[in-house]
C-alpha positions as CSV (number, residue, x, y, z in Angstrom):
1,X,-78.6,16.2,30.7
2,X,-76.5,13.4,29.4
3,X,-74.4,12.8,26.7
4,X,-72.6,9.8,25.5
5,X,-71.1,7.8,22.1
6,X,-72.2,3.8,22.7
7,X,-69.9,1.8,20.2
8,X,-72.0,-1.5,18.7
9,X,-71.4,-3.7,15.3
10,X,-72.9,-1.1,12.9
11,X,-71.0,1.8,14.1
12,X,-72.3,3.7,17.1
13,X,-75.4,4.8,18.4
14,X,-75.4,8.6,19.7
15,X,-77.6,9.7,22.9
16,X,-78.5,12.5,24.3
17,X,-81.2,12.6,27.4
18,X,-82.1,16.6,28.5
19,X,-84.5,17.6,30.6
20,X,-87.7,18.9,29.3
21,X,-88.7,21.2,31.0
22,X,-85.3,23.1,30.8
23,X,-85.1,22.3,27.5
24,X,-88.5,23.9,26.4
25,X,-88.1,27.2,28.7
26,X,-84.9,27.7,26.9
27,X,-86.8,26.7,23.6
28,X,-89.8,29.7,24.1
29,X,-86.8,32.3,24.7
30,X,-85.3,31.4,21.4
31,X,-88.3,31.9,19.0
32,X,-89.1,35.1,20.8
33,X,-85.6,36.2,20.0
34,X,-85.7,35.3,16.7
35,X,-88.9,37.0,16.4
36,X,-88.0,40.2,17.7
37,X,-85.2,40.1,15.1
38,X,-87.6,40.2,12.4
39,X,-88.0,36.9,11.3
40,X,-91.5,34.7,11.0
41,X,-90.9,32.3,13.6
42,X,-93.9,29.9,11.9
43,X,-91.9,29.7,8.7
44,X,-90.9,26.0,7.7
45,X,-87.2,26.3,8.0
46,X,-87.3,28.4,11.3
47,X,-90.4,26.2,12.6
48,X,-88.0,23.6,15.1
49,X,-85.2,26.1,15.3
50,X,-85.7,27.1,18.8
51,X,-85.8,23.6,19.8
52,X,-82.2,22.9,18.0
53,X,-81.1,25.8,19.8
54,X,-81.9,24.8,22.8
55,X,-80.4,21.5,22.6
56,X,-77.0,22.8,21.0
57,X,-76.5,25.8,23.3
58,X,-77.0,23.0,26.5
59,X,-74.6,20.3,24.5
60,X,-71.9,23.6,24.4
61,X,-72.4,24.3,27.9
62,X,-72.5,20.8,29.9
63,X,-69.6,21.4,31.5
64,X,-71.2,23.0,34.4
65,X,-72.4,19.4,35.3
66,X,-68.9,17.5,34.8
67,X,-66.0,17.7,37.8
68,X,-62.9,18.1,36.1
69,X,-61.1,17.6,39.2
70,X,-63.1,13.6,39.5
71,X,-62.0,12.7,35.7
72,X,-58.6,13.1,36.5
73,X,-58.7,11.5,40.3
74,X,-60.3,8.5,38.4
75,X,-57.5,7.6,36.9
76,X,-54.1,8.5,38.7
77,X,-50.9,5.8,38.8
78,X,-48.0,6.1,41.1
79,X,-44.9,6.4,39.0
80,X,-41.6,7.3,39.6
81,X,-41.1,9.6,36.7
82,X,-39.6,13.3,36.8
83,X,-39.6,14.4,33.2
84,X,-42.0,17.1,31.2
85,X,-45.4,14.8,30.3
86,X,-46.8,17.0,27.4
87,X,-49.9,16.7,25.1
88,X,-50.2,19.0,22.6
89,X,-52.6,19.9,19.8
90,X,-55.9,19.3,21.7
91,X,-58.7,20.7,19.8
92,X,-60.7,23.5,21.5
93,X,-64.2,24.7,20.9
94,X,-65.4,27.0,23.7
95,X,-68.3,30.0,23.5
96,X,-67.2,33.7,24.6
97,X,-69.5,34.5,27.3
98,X,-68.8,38.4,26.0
99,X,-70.8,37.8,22.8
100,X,-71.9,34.2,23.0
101,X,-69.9,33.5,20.1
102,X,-67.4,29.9,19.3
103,X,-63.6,30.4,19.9
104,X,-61.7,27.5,18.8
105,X,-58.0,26.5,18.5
106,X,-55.5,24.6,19.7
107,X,-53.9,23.8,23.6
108,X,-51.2,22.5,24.6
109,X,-50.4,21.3,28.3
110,X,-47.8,19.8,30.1
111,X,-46.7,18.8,33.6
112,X,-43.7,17.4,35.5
113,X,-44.7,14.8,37.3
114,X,-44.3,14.1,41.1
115,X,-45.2,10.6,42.7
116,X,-48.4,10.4,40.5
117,X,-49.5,10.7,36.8
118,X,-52.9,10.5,34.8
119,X,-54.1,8.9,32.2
120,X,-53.0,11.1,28.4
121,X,-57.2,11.2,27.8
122,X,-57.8,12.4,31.0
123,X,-55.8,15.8,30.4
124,X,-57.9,16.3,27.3
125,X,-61.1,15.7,28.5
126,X,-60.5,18.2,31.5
127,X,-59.9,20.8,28.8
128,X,-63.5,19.7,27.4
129,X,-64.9,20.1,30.9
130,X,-63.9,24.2,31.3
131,X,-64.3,24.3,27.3
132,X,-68.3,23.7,27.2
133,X,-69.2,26.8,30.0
134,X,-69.3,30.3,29.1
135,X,-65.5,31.2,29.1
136,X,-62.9,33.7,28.3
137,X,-60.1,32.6,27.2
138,X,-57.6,33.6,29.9
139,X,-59.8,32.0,32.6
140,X,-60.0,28.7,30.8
141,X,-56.2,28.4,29.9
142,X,-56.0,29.4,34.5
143,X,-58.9,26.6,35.2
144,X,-57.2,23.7,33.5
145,X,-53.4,24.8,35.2
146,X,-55.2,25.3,38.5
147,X,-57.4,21.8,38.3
148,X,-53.9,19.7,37.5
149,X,-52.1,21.7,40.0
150,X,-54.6,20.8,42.5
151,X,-55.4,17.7,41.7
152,X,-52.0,15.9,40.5
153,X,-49.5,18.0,42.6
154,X,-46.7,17.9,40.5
155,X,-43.5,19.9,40.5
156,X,-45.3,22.3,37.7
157,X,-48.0,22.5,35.0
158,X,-47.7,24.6,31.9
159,X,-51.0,25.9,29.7
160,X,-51.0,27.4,26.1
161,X,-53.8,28.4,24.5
162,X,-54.3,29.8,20.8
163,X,-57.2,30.6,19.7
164,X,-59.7,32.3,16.7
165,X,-62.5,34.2,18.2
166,X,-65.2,34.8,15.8
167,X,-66.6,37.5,17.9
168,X,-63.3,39.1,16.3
169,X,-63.5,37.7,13.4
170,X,-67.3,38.4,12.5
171,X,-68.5,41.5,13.6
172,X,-66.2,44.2,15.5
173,X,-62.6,45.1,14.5
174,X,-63.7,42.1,11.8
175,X,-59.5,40.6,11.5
176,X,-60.3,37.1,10.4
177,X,-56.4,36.5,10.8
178,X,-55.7,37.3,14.3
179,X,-55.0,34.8,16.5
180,X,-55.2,35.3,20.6
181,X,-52.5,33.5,22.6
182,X,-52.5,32.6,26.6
183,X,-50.5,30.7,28.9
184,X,-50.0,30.2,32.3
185,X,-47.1,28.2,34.6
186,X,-46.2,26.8,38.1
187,X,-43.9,25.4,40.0
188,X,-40.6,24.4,37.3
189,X,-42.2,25.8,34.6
190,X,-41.7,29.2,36.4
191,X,-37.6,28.9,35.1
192,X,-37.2,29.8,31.8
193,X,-35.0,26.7,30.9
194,X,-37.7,24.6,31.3
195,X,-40.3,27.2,30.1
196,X,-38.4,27.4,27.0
197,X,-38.2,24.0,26.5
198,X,-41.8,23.3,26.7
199,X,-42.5,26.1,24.2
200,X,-40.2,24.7,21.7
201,X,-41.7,21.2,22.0
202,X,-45.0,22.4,21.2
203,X,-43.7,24.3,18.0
204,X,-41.7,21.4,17.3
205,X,-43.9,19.2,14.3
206,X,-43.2,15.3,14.7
């Protein structure tokens, strides 16, 4: 399964190779879902649904085949720099593995550097990485502290997550307002001066 934007003169050309096999197995569970639901699975608009289904549910969940650990090892500098490195505002979109249903929001992560740092696109593709699996949201907003941490070693990562969750919002308690906030911090960010001044950045609007 691969996925990938190729930029050319008339604007870009989008791929997408899966296997076929997988992809039809997944396929045949589909329409029998949707006809033990009820519905007429032979019925024009419902005719190549399982198919899409099976092609969007493996595009929402390819990051079982991506090391987050090798995007951000690709691209590490030596630098002597000490200070907070934040980026803030990356877009989430993740699937509860409770319901199967999209959460989607905002994170917001930041490290202190020591000896090395990583490219700014790296940090928000590793949140892509633990975004597309099956997730909760307190173990995603752990995976991407723990893969910096691990990887980077710097004096201390911090991770906040806020999120919708439409398996709140859609069925259940049904509070289309709530949102669901989660962080985790190492090293520095365990003080609260420097705790508090990484949650004031990320409120902060530029």
């Amino acid at each position: 399964m691969e996925f990938s934007l190729n930029d050319n003169n008339s604007g870009y050309i989008k791929t997408e190779k899966y296997d076929e096999p997988t992809t039809l197995k997944i396929a045949e569970h589909y329409k029998e879902i949707i006809r033990l639901l009820g519905e007429d699975v032979d019925r024009e608009g419902l005719q190549e649904s399982p198919l899409r289904v099976a092609k969007a549910m493996q595009f929402m969940t390819q990051g079982y085949n991506i090391s987050a650990e090798e995007i951000i090892k690709s691209t590490m500098f030596r630098e002597d720099y000490k200070q907070m490195v934040i980026v803030k505002d990356i877009d989430l979109y993740s699937m509860c593995e409770h319901h199967m249903l999209p959460f989607y929001g905002k994170v917001h992560v930041a490290y202190i550097p020591d000896k090395y740092i990583t490219g700014l696109s790296k940090i928000a593709r590793i949140v892509d990485v633990f975004a597309r699996r099956l997730q909760v949201q307190e173990r995603l907003t752990t995976q991407i502290k723990d893969c910096i941490h691990n990887t980077l070693n710097p004096l201390g990562v911090a991770v906040v997550i806020e999120a919708h969750h439409l398996c709140m919002q859609m069925r259940g308690v049904q509070k289309q307002n709530s949102i669901t906030t989660t962080s985790d911090f190492t090293g520095a960010f365990m003080k609260d001066t420097t705790r508090n001044e990484f949650l004031k950045l990320i409120e902060r609007k530029l």
